[in-house]
C-alpha positions in Angstrom: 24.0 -58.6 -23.9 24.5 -60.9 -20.6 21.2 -62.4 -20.0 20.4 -64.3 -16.6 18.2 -67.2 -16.8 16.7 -68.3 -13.4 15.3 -71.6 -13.5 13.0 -72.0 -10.1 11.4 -74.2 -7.7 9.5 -74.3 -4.5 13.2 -74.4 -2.7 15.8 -74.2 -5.5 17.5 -71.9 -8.3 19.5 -73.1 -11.1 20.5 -70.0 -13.3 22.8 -70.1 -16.7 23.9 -66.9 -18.1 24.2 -66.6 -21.8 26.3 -64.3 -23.7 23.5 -63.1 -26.7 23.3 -62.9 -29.7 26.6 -65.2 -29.4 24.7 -67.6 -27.4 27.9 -68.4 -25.2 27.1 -69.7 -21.7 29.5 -67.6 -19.2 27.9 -69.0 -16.0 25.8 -71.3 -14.2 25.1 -72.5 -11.0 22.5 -73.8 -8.8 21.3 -73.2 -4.8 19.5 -75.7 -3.2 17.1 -75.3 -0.2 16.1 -71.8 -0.5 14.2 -69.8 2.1 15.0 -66.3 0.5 15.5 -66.0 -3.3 17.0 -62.4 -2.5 20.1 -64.4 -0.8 20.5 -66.0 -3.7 20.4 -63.6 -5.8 22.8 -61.7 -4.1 25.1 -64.5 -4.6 24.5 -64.4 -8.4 25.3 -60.4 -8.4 28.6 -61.2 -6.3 30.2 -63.0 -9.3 32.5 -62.1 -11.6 29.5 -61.7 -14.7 27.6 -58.6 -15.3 24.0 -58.9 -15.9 22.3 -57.0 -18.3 19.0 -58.7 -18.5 16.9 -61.1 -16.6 14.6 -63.4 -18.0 12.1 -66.1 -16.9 10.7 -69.2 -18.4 7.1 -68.2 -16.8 4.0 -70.2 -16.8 1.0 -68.7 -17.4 -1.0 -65.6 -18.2 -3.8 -66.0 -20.1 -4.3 -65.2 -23.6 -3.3 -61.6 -23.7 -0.2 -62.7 -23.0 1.1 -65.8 -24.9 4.6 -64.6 -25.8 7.8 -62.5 -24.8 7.5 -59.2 -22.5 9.2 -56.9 -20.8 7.7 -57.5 -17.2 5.0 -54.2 -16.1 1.8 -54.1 -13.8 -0.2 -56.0 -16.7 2.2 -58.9 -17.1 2.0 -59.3 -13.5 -1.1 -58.3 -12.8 -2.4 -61.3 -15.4 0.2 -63.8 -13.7 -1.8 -63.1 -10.6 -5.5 -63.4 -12.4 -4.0 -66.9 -13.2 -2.8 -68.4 -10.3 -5.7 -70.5 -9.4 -4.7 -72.5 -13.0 -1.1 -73.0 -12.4 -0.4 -72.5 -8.2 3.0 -74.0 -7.9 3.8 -72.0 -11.3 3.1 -68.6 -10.7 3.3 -68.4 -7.0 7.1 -68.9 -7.2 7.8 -66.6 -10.5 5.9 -63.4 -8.8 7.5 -64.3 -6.2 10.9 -63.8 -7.8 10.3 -61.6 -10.0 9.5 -59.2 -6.7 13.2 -60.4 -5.4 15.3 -59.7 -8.6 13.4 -56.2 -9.3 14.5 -55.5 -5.8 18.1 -56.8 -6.1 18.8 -55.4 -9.3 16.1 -52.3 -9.8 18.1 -50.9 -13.1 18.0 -54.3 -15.4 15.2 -55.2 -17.1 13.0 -58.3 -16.3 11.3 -60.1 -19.1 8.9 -63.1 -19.3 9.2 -65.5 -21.7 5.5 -67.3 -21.3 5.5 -71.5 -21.9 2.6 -70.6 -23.9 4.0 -69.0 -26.7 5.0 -72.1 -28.8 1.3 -73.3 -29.1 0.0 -70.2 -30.7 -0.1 -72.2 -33.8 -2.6 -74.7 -32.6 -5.4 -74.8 -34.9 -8.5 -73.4 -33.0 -10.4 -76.8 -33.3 -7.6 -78.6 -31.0 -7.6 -75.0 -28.5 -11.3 -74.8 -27.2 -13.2 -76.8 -25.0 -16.7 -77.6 -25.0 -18.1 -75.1 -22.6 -20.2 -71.9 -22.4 -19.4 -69.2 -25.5 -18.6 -66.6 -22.3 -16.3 -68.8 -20.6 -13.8 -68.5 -24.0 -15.0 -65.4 -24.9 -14.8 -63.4 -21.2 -12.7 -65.6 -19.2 -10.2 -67.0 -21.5 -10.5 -70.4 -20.6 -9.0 -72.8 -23.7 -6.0 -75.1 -24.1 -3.4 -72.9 -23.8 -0.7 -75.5 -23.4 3.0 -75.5 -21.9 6.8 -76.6 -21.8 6.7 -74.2 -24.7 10.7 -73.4 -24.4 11.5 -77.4 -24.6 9.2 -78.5 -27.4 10.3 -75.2 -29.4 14.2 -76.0 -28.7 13.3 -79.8 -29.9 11.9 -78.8 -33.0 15.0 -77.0 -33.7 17.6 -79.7 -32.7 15.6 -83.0 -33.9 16.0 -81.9 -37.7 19.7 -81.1 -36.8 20.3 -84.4 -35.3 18.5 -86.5 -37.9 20.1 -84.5 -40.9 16.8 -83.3 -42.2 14.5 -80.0 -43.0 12.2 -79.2 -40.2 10.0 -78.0 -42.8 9.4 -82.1 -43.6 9.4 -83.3 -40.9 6.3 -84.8 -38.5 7.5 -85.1 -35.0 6.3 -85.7 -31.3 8.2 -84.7 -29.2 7.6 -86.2 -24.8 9.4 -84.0 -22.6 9.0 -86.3 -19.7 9.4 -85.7 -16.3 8.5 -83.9 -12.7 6.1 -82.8 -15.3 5.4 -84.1 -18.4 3.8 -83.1 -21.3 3.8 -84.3 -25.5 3.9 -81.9 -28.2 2.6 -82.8 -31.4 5.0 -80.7 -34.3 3.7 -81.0 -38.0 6.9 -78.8 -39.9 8.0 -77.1 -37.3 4.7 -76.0 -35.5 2.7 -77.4 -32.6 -0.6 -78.3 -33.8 -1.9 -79.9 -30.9 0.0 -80.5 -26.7 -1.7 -82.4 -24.2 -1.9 -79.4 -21.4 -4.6 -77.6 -21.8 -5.8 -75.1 -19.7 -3.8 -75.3 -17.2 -0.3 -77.6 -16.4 -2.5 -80.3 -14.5 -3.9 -81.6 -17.5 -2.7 -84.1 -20.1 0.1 -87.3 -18.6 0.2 -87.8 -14.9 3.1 -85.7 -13.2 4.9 -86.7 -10.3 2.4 -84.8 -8.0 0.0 -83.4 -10.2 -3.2 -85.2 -11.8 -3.3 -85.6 -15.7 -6.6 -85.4 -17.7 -9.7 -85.9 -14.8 -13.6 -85.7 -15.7 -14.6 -82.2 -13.9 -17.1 -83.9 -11.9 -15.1 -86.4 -10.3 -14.0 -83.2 -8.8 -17.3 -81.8 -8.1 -18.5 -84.7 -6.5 -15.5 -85.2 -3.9 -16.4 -81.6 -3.2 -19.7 -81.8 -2.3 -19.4 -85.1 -0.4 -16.6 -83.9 2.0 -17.3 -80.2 1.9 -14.0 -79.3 0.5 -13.3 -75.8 -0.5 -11.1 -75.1 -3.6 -8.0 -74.3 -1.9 -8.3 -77.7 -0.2 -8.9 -79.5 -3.3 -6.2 -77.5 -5.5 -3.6 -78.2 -2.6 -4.7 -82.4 -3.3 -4.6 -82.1 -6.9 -1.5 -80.2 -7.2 0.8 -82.0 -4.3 -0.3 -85.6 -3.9 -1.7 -86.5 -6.7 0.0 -88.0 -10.5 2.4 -90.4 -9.7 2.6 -90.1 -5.9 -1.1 -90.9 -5.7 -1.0 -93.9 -8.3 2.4 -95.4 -6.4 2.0 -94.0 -3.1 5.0 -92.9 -2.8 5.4 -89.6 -1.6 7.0 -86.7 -4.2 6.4 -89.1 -7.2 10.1 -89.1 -8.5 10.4 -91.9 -11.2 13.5 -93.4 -10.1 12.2 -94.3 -6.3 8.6 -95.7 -8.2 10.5 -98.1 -10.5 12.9 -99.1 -7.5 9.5 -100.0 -5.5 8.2 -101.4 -8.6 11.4 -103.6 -8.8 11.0 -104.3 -5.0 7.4 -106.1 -5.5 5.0 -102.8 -5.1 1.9 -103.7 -7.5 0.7 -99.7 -6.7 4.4 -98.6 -8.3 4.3 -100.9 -11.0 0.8 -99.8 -11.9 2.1 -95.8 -12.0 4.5 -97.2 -14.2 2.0 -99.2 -16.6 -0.6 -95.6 -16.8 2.5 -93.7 -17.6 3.6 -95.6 -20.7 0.4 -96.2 -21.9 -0.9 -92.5 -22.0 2.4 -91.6 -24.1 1.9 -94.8 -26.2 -1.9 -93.9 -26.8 -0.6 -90.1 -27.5 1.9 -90.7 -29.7 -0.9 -93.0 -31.6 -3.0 -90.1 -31.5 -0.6 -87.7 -32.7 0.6 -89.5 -35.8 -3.2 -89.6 -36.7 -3.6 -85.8 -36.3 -0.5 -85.4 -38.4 -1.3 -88.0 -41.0 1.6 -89.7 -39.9 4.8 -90.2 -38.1 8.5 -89.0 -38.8 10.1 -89.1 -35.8 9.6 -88.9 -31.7 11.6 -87.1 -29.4 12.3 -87.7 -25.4 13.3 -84.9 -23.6 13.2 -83.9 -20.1 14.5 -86.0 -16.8 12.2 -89.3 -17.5 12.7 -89.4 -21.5 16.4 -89.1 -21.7 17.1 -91.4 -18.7 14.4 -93.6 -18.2 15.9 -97.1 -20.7 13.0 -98.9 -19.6 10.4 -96.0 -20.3 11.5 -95.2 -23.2 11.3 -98.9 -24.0 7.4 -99.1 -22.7 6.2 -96.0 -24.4 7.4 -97.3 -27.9 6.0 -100.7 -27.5 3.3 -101.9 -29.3 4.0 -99.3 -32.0 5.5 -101.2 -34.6 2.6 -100.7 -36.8 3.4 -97.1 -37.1 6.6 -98.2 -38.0 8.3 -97.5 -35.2 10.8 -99.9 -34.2 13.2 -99.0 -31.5 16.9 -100.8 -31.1 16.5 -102.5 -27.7 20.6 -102.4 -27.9 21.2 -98.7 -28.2 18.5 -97.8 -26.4 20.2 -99.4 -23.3 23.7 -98.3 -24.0 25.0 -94.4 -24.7 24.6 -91.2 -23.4 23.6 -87.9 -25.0 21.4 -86.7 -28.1 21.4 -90.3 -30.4 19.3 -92.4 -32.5 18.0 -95.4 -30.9 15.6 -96.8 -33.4 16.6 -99.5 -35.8 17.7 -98.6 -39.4 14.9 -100.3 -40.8 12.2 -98.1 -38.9 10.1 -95.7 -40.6 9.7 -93.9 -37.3 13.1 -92.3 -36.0 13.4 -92.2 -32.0 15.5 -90.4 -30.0 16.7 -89.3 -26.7 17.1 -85.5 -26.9 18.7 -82.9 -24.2 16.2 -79.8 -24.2 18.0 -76.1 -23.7 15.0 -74.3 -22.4 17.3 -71.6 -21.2 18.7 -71.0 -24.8 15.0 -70.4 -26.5 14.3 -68.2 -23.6 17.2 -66.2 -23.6 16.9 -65.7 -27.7 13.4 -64.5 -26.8 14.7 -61.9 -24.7 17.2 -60.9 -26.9 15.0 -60.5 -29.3 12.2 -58.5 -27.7 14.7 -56.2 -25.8 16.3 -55.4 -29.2 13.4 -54.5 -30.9 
């Protein structure tokens, strides 16, 4: 089975197609500055590999569905009740899933929900402190996300350090346009900082992290926002654009203002590493301690200097990275000393790989 992956943003499509069960990639490209994903598409269907199934790494739908499905009027129908908690999200994957059921009416579409991998949270570190009705009817809890890359790292992190996942206590920081840390006790995510929706948590590169509700309320009410107006703010020009001011919140143009003297791009730089220090703190406390920490993502497997930040200060929990091979090498490596207790590594995720064995797996059932 030849499944397509499509891996979408506001103007672009990446795609990989994976040859399942044997999990051999037979294509991949990417389109940049999209106006029509059908034209894209159609470029995908001109090529040389069949497609038998489509599958998306989709964001959010509630908790009816935190898993793998064949895409029907429910699936869709909850994407659409959850828009107002992930906008940017699930704007662009109804979107596409409308243009690839029109392109290619005779395959089957599947989503393959970031939620799934926090399932396991333990229901003290999934609800939130508000009205019994507001869990109970509306299904608001901390759902959390990047599901495919913090599953594919607990997979490949055992690997890489030759031991059993079943043993091991890892956080792993997928880190970058958005960001998010996954706590993994053996092989399960007990606790992630998204919560309800992908805004929550680490600062993004446009989109707030954790912010006290009434902060909110209060900017409302003095400028006579409406929620549109406000979600548009929070979602676009906020995170790391609004600490550095500068505009898309990219990582690499902040530390090259940072370098260049700007106090407001140094200071993104500064909340950043300290939220994932403080996490990782947090994390080996909800474990009971610390095996190893994973970077993933654009930020956590390029960012030298980063890395470097979020890990100092954590001797104490044994951590003690190799200043040396952090700076030096490329690709999944070890770049804590021998001596530390705490093993750190940068990591390359494969989101497309867990969602395409997803797929495989519910379309074989």
């Amino acid at each position: 089975m030849n499944v397509l992956i499509p891996n979408l943003g506001s103007t672009s499509l990446k795609y990989q197609i994976l040859s399942m069960p044997a999990e051999a990639s037979l294509a991949k490209g990417r389109f940049e500055r999209v106006t029509d994903y059908r034209s894209a598409i159609g470029e995908i269907r001109s090529g040389d590999t069949p497609v038998d199934a489509v599958a998306f790494k989709a964001a959010h739908a509630g908790p009816h569905y935190r898993g793998t499905y064949v895409i029907d009027e429910g699936v869709e129908q909850a994407m659409r009740q959850f828009l107002p908690a992930a906008p940017l999200h699930n704007a662009i994957y109804l979107e596409a899933i409308r243009a690839f059921r029109e392109a290619m009416p005779d395959v089957p579409l599947v989503a393959a929900f970031e939620t799934e991998f926090h399932r396991t949270k333990p229901e003290f570190a999934r609800v939130y402190g508000v009205p019994a009705d507001w869990r109970t009817e509306h299904g608001v809890e901390k759902f959390g996300f990047h599901g495919a890359s913090h599953e594919f790292i607990s997979l490949r992190m055992p690997e890489l350090l030759g031991r059993r996942r079943e043993e091991l206590r890892l956080v792993s920081c997928h880190l970058g346009g958005s960001s998010s840390i996954c706590a993994i006790d053996r092989g399960v995510s007990v606790d992630t900082t998204m919560g309800f929706s992908p805004q929550s948590g680490l600062e993004n590169a446009t989109r707030h992290g954790d912010l006290d509700v009434f902060a909110v309320l209060y900017m409302m009410d003095r400028n006579g926002w409406t929620t549109e107006e406000v979600r548009g703010q929070l979602s676009r020009t906020s995170g790391l654009a609004g600490l550095s001011g500068i505009a898309g919140g990219d990582v690499r143009d902040i530390a090259a203002a940072a370098e260049a003297g700007s106090a407001a791009a140094a200071l993104a730089l500064e909340v950043f590493a300290y939220q994932v220090k403080k996490t990782l703190g947090a994390y080996a406390a909800a474990m009971g301690g610390l095996d190893a920490i994973a970077f993933t993502g654009g930020i956590g497997e390029n960012s030298t200097a980063l890395r470097a930040a979020c890990c100092r200060g954590l001797e104490f929990l044994g951590v003690e990275l190799d200043e040396e091979l952090n700076a030096s090498g490329s690709g999944d490596r070890i770049v804590s000393k021998s001596s530390s207790r705490v093993q750190v590594a940068p990591v390359a995720t494969n989101e497309e790989l867990i969602v395409a064995r997803r797929a495989y797996r519910v379309l074989t059932a």
